[in-house]
Each structure stands twice: as structure tokens, then as C-alpha cells.
N, C-alpha and C positions, 0 to 999 in steps of 0.2 A: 570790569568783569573779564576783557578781555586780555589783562596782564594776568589773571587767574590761571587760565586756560592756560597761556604758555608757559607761565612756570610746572603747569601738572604733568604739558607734555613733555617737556626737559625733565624733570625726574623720573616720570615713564621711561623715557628715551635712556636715562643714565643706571636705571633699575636694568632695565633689559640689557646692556652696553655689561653693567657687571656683571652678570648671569651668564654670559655667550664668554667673557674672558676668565673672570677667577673659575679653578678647577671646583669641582665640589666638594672635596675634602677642605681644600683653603675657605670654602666659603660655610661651610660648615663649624668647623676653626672661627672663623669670624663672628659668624652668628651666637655660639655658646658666647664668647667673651662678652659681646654686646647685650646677650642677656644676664649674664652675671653681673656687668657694669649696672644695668639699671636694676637689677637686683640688691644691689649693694646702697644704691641709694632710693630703692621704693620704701617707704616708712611700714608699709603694708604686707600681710601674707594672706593666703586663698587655700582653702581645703575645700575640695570635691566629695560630694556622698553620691553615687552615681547610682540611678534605679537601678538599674541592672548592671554588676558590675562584671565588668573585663566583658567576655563571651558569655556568660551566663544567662539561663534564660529565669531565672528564677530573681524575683523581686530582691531588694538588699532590707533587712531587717532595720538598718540604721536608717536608710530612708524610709519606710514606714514609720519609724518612732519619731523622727525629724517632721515629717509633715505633722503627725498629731500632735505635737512640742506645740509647733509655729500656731498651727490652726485654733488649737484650743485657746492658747496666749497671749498671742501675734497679731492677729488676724486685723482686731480692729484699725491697724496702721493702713492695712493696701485698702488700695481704691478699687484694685480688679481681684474678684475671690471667684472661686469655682465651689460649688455648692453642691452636697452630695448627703440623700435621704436614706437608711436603710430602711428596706420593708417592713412596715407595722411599729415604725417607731415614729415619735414625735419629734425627737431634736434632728439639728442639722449638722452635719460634719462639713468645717469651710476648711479649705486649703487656699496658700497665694494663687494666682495665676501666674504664667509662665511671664520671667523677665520684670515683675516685681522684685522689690527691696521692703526689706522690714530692718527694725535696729532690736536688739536687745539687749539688760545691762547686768551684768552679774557680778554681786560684790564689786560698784565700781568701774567695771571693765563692760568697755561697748565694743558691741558685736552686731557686725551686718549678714542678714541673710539674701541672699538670692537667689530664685530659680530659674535655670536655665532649660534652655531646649537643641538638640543637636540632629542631627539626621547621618545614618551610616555612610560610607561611601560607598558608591554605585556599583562596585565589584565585590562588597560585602553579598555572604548570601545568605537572607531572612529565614529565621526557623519556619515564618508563615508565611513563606514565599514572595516577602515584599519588604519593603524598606519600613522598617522602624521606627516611628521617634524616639529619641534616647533625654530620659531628663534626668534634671541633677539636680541637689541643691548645694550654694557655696556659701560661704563662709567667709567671711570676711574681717580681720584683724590687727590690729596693731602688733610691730612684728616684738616691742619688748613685753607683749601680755601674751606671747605665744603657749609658755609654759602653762598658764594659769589655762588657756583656751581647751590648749591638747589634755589638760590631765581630769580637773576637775569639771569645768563649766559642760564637756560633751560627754562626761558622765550624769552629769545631774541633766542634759538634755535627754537623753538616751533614757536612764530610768526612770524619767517625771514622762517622758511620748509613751511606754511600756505600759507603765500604771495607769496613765489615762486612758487608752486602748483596750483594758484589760476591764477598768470600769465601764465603758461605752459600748463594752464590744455584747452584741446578739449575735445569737446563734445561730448559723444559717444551714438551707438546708438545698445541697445546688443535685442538678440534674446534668447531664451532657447533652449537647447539643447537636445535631445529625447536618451533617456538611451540606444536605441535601434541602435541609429545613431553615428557612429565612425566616419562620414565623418570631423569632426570638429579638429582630434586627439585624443590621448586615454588618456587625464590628466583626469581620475576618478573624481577629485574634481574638475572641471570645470563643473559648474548648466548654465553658460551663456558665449556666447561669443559675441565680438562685434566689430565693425567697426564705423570709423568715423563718424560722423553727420553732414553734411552738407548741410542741406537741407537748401533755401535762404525765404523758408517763414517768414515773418514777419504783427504783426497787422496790420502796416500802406497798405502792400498788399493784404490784406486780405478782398475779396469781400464780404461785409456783412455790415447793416444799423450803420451809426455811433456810434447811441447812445447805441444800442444793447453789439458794440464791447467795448463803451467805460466803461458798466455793466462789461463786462470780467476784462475787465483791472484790472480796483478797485479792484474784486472780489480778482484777482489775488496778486495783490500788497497787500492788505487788510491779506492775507494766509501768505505771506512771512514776514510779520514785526509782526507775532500774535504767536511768539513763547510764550511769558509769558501769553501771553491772556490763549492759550491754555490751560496751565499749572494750570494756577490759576482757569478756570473752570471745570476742571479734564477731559478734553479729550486729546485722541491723537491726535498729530498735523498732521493730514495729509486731504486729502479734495477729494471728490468724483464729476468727473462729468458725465455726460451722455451728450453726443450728438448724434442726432435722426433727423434723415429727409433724403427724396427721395436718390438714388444715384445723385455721381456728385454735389454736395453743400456743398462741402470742408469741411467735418470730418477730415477728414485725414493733410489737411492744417491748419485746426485751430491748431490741435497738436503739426504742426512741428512752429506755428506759439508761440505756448504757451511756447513749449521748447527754442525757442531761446529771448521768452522776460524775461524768468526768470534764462536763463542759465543753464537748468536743464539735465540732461543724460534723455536720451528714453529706458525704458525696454518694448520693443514689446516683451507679454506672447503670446505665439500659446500653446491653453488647451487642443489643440489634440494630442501637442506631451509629456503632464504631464502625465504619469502611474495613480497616487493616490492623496489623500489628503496630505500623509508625504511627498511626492515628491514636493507638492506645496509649502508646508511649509517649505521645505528648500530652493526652489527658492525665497521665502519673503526675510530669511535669509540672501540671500547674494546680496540683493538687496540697494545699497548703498542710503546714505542721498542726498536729493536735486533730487529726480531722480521722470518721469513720468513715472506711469507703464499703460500701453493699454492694455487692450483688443477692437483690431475690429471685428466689427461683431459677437457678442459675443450672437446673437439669431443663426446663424449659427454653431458658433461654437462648443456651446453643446444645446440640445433638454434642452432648460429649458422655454419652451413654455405655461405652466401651467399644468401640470400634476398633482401639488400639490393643485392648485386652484379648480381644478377640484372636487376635492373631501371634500376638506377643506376651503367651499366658506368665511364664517364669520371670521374664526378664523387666527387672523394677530400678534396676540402678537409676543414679541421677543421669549419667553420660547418655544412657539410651531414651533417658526422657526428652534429653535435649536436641535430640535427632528426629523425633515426635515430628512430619510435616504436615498431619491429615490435616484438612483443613475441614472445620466444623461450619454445617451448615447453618444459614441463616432462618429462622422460622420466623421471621418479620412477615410478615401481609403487605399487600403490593399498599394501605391503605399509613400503613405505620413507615415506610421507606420512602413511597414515592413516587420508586419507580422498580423497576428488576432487578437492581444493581444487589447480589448478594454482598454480606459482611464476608470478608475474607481474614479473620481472627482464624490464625494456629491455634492447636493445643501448646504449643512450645512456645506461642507467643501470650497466652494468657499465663502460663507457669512462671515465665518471666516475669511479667506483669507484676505476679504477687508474691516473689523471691526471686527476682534476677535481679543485674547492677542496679538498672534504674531504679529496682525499687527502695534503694538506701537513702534518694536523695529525698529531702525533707526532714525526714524521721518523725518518732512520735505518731504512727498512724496504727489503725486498728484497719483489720479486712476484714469483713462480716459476707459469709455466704450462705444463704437458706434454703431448704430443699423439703420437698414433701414424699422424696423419693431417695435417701440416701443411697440407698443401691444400685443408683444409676450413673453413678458417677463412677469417671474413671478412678481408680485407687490415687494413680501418678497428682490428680487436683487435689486430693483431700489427706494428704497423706501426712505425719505430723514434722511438723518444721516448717509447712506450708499454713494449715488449720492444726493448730498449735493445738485446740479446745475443740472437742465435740462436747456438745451440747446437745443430748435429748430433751426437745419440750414434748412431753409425753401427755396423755389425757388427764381430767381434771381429776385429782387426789381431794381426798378430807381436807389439807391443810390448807392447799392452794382454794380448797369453797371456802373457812374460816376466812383464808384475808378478802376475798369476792364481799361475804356477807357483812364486813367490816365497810369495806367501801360503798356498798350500795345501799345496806342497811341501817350501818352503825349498830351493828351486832355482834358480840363477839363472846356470845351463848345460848341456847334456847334449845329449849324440853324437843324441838323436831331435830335438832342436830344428831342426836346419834341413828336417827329414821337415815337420815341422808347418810350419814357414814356406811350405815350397812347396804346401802342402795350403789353408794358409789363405788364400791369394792366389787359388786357384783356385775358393773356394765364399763364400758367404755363411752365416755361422754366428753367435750373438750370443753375447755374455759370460755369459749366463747357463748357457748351453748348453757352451760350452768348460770352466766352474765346476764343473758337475755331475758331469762325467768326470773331473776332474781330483780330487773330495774319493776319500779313501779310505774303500773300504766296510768296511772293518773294521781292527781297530789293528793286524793284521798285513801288509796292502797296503802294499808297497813303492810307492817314485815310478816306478818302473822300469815295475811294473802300470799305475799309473794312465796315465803319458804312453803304455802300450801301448792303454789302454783309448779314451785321446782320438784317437790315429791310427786305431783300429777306427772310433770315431762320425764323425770323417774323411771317411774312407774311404767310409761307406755313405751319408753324406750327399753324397758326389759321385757316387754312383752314382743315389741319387733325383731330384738335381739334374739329372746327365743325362737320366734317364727322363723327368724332367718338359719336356726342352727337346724331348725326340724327341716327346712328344707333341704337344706344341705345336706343331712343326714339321708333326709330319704331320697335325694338325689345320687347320692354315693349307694346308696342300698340298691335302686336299680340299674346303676352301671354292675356293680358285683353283681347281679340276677343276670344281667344280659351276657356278662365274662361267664359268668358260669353255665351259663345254656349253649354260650357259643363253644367254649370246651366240651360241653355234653354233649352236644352235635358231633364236635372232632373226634371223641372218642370213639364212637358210635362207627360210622367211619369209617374212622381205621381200623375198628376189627371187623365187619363186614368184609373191607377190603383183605386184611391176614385171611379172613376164613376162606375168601374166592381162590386165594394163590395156594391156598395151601391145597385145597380141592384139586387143582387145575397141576399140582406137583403130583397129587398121588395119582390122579387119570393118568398122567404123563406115565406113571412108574407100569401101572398094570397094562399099558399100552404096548411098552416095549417087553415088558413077560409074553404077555402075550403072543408077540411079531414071534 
């Protein structure tokens, strides 16, 4: 053991001894050669697929399709797997564990996987203000089956990891996370967390006039097959819409109706739990491709009411948008924050948000913003090339109650329907409201009850409606009565007063005759 020892210090000692004499360029020089030399006789080559590749904070699509490859495949080889459930699903998704080996064989030709683990170095500076782990998977093969590895074997990996992802993958529906709030766990680099999506809306249930929805559709379809469109007319591929009207007229169902026609993940942003503008921007970040991001109620969410318009009625360019610093307040409750700490979100930095550089990266993203107040927004948020599509969800129509009474009744005629048509022309009522009369309270309620029960809510909502307009009316009538008395009074007035001066001119006149 102890002839060990001295040999290790003697080539310690002969390491260090070359390092303090050959220059660095000569030893530099040296080291290439010697890796060339055992390059020349290793039998073997190594290909890296790096999470995250170079500086990138954004996952590598290859490593994604690489773990579902191995995992789905593979897996049964390693003795150590990491094991991961998505919500509300039954199967499990295994990957290797770090510094496992698996072999694969394709047409003949063996192939070794391994994954690795690395850490930055300590002058590295963390996008989340801490060191990293940085993993990889390699590759491992024989250097005359190279060609066969690189051409065809890591395409048939790549689009067999794709297609099984594509089969396995649920739809999720993530939230953002508040820097302040630990309730979620303490993973640092966790910007969102999220749960299954399963909301059952769809267009076909979707209360809203045919042809309106069937403008969606296109619109939609039109977005998803317009990657090269995009491309070649140099914008980023992603698309902006607004939806705007009364409570209760299915904002919120169009969304879950949009996500599940196009398959897309839901990122619901709450802006009151973002600190800053760099906070947002790294929630962009790690907001994956194919995915809808929401904001609701996004005139509630921050005062961005016209403050700016206020002051700056004429000038709409992009340059002056971009110089925009008010900073919008936070309307969080000390109960939803935490603590006092306001959001400090620009308007210049939410504009960004949802048309500046960062928001190119990804692509494939929809932005959905909803409002119960369109007129409260500043123009510079909604203006088009931002919200590409307004969307009015407007009160409930004849055709949007046809698909209701289809879905809740499996109705789709009956002797009260033209009762209801001329009822709904006459009031304003919303989908949500027509939905509730129309479910059955109990499983012996006929449809015969319910459309009795919708002509009753009808019925009394046009009688409120009235009441409400006689008020109104004869409230306007005795404001006019009080304008008009309080004129009558001025007038009054001011001829009393002409009459006085005028008196008090001609005393004046027969005064000085008089003198």
C-alpha cells in the first residue's frame, strides 16, 4: 500500500513539475495531440444531448424526446429509475436515473445510453440565482456504425420519443407561482405549477351563434397550419385574442373550449402575484410551445384604466408606447400577496410581454385576455397586432339557447321555442342565466318543465327590465323638472333685476334734469 502512495506522489509531483515548466501554449499543443492519439485508437464515439443547451434557459426538445424514447423502451434494463405521475392519470412515466447505462439495438447495431449530471462553474451566474444542475444524455457507439447512428437510428429515436409523448401527453392547466408563497414547495426554479385539465368544454357545446363560432374555428385552424406563413412574413407565430362582454357569457368556456380544439396546455397568469417586469419575463420563459396563456379580467387585475391616455390623448405610436413607465398598481389584498410588497409590472413591460423579443421565444402560443369592461383599457394593450381578434361574447341569442336546449335537453325543437325567441329579442339575459333554467332539478323534471321554467325567468326578467327603464325614465323626468324650475327661478331673476337697474337709470336721468 505503501509503494501506492509513492508512486501517486511522484506523478503528482511530475504533474505539477510539467505545469510550472512547459508554457501553456506548448502544453496545450501537447494535450490536443494526446487526445487525438487516443482518439485514433478509441474504437468508440460519444454524442451529448444537453438539457439545456449552450446558455439556454429553455429545455432541448431532443432531450425530451430522448428520455420518452429510453423510458418507454429502455427502462426495464436500469436498476435505479425516477418515477413521475401526471395528475389524474393512471400510468407512470420512468426515466433512468442519473449515471445509469442502458444498451439499445437497431437493425443490428448496439448502442449505449447514459445520463449524466454536471454542475456550472462557480463564476457562472444562475438565471435563478443559484447553481444548476445541468444533465445530459450520451450516447455511446461503435466509431464504424457512426454513420448508421447519426443518420437514421437518432431519427427513428427522435420521432418514435415525439409520437409517444404526443400519445401520453394530458393536458395541463399550470398557474404561476408568487415568490412570496412557499405553499406550492420550495423548488426555487419552479415559475409554475400545474394540474390536469379537464375541463369537458367544447365548440360544438359552446352557446354562441353559428357562424360567429364557426369565424373562431377558421381563425384558429388558419394559426396552427401558418407556421411558415409566419416565418416568411417575419412575425412571431403566436396570436392575440380579447374576449369582452357582460358577466356569464362564457369567456372563460370559450378558453377551455379553444384549449381542448387545438390541444393546447392553459397557462392561467394571475399579475398580482408577478413582483416585476424580469419576473414576467421569466415566466414567458418557461412557458412551453402549443400552450394558451390567459389573463382574466385583466382590467381588474392591474389599474391599467387609461392613465396614460389621459394625458397622452393623440400620441399612439409604437416608440411612445415603448417609453410608457407608469407603473400599474397592485390591487392584490394584503391576504393574496402576504405581505405590502406591491407588483411593480410597467405597462411597457406587460406590452412587451405579449409582442416584445421575448415573446418570440417558444412559438406557437395563443394570449387570451378577458374583460367585463372593454373600455377600460388602455388602447396601446388591445390594439390590433397585440389582440389580433376581438371577440364580443354578447347576451344570450335564439341560436346560442337552440345549442343550450340541445345540451341540457336534447332538444332541438319544440312548439315553446318561437315563445322564447320572441322573449329573447326583447330582454337581455346571458348564457349563463338561460343554462340554469334550462338544467333539470331533479331526474324527474321533464324538458316541457324546464323550457316552462325559462319562459317564467323570461317573463319576470322583462318585467324588471321594464321597471328598471320606468325608473329611469321618470328619474330623467325629474332631473328635467328640477333643470327647468331652476331656469324658471333664473329667469325670474334676472328680469326683476333688469327691471331694478333700469328704474334706478331713469331716477338717475330725472335727477340730474332736475339739479
Amino acid at each position: 500500500m505503501g509503494g501506492f502512495w509513492d508512486n501517486f506522489s511522484t506523478l503528482l509531483l511530475i504533474t505539477t513539475t510539467w505545469q510550472r515548466i512547459i508554457p501553456e501554449e506548448l502544453s496545450n499543443h501537447i494535450n490536443r495531440f494526446l487526445q487525438k492519439l487516443v482518439n485514433s485508437i478509441n474504437p468508440y464515439i460519444e454524442i451529448t444531448f444537453h438539457e439545456l443547451p449552450s446558455e439556454s434557459h429553455m429545455r432541448s426538445d431532443a432531450y425530451a424526446a430522448i428520455e420518452t424514447y429510453l423510458g418507454a423502451n429502455l427502462s426495464q434494463q436500469a436498476e435505479r429509475l425516477n418515477a413521475n405521475t401526471a395528475s389524474g392519470s393512471r400510468s407512470v412515466a420512468l426515466s433512468i436515473d442519473d449515471y445509469e447505462e442502458i444498451t439499445d439495438v437497431y437493425n443490428g447495431v448496439k448502442v449505449w445510453w447514459t445520463r449524466s449530471k454536471s454542475f456550472p462553474k462557480s463564476n457562472v451566474i444562475s438565471f435563478y440565482g443559484r447553481d444548476e444542475e445541468r444533465r445530459a444524455y450520451v450516447l455511446t457507439c461503435r466509431r464504424r456504425h457512426r454513420d448508421i447512428v447519426v443518420g437514421s437510428y437518432l431519427s427513428h429515436v427522435l420521432i418514435e420519443g415525439k409520437a409517444i409523448a404526443k400519445r401520453n401527453r394530458r393536458q395541463r392547466l399550470y398557474t404561476n407561482i408568487s415568490r412570496d408563497n412557499n405553499g406550492w414547495g420550495d423548488d426555487e426554479k419552479m415559475m409554475w405549477r400545474h394540474v390536469a385539465f379537464d375541463h369537458p368544454a367544447t365548440f360544438d357545446t359552446l352557446a354562441m351563434d353559428p357562424e360567429k363560432k364557426k369565424d373562431i374555428v377558421d381563425d384558429l385552424v388558419a394559426f396552427t397550419k401558418g407556421k411558415e406563413y409566419y416565418r416568411e412574413i417575419g412575425k412571431a407565430w403566436k396570436r392575440g385574442y380579447l374576449l369582452y362582454g357582460p358577466p356569464g357569457t362564457g369567456k372563460s368556456t370559450m378558453i377551455a373550449a379553444m384549449a381542448n380544439f387545438l390541444h393546447y396546455d392553459v397557462y392561467d397568469l394571475e399579475l398580482t402575484a408577478v413582483k416585476d417586469n424580469t419576473e414576467l419575463r421569466k415566466l414567458m420563459i418557461e412557458i412551453s410551445k402549443r400552450a394558451i396563456v390567459v389573463i382574466e379580467d385583466i382590467d381588474c387585475s392591474l389599474d391599467i384604466t387609461g392613465k396614460r391616455r389621459a394625458s397622452t390623448t393623440d400620441e399612439k405610436d409604437n416608440d411612445h408606447e415603448k417609453d410608457v413607465k407608469d407603473i400599474i398598481a397592485n390591487k392584490a389584498t394584503d391576504n393574496e400577496r402576504g405581505n405590502d410588497e406591491e407588483s411593480k409590472i410597467t405597462l411597457s413591460g406587460l406590452l412587451n410581454f405579449i409582442d416584445g423579443l421575448w415573446s418570440a421565444s417558444g412559438g406557437e402560443r395563443i394570449i387570451v385576455f378577458t374583460t367585463n369592461y372593454v373600455e377600460r383599457l388602455d388602447p396601446a394593450l388591445i390594439r390590433r397586432g397585440r389582440m389580433d381578434k376581438h371577440i364580443e361574447m354578447s347576451y344570450c341569442c335564439f341560436e346560442a339557447f337552440k345549442v343550450l336546449a340541445k345540451n341540457y335537453l336534447k332538444l332541438e325543437s319544440h312548439e315553446k321555442f318561437e315563445n322564447i325567441k320572441c322573449l329573447l329579442k326583447e330582454i337581455d339575459i346571458s348564457p349563463a342565466d338561460v343554462a340554469e333554467n334550462l338544467m333539470p332539478k331533479s331526474p324527474e323534471m321533464s324538458a316541457e318543465e324546464c323550457l316552462g321554467n325559462l319562459i317564467t325567468a323570461l317573463h319576470h326578467a322583462k318585467e324588471e327590465s321594464v321597471s328598471r327603464k320606468a325608473k329611469k325614465l321618470e328619474a330623467e323626468t325629474e332631473d328635467k323638472e328640477s333643470e327647468v324650475k331652476q331656469q324658471s327661478g333664473t329667469s325670474k331673476e334676472n328680469v326683476n333685476a333688469g327691471f331694478r337697474k333700469m328704474m334706478l337709470r331713469i331716477l338717475a336721468e330725472k335727477y340730474n334734469c332736475f339739479r
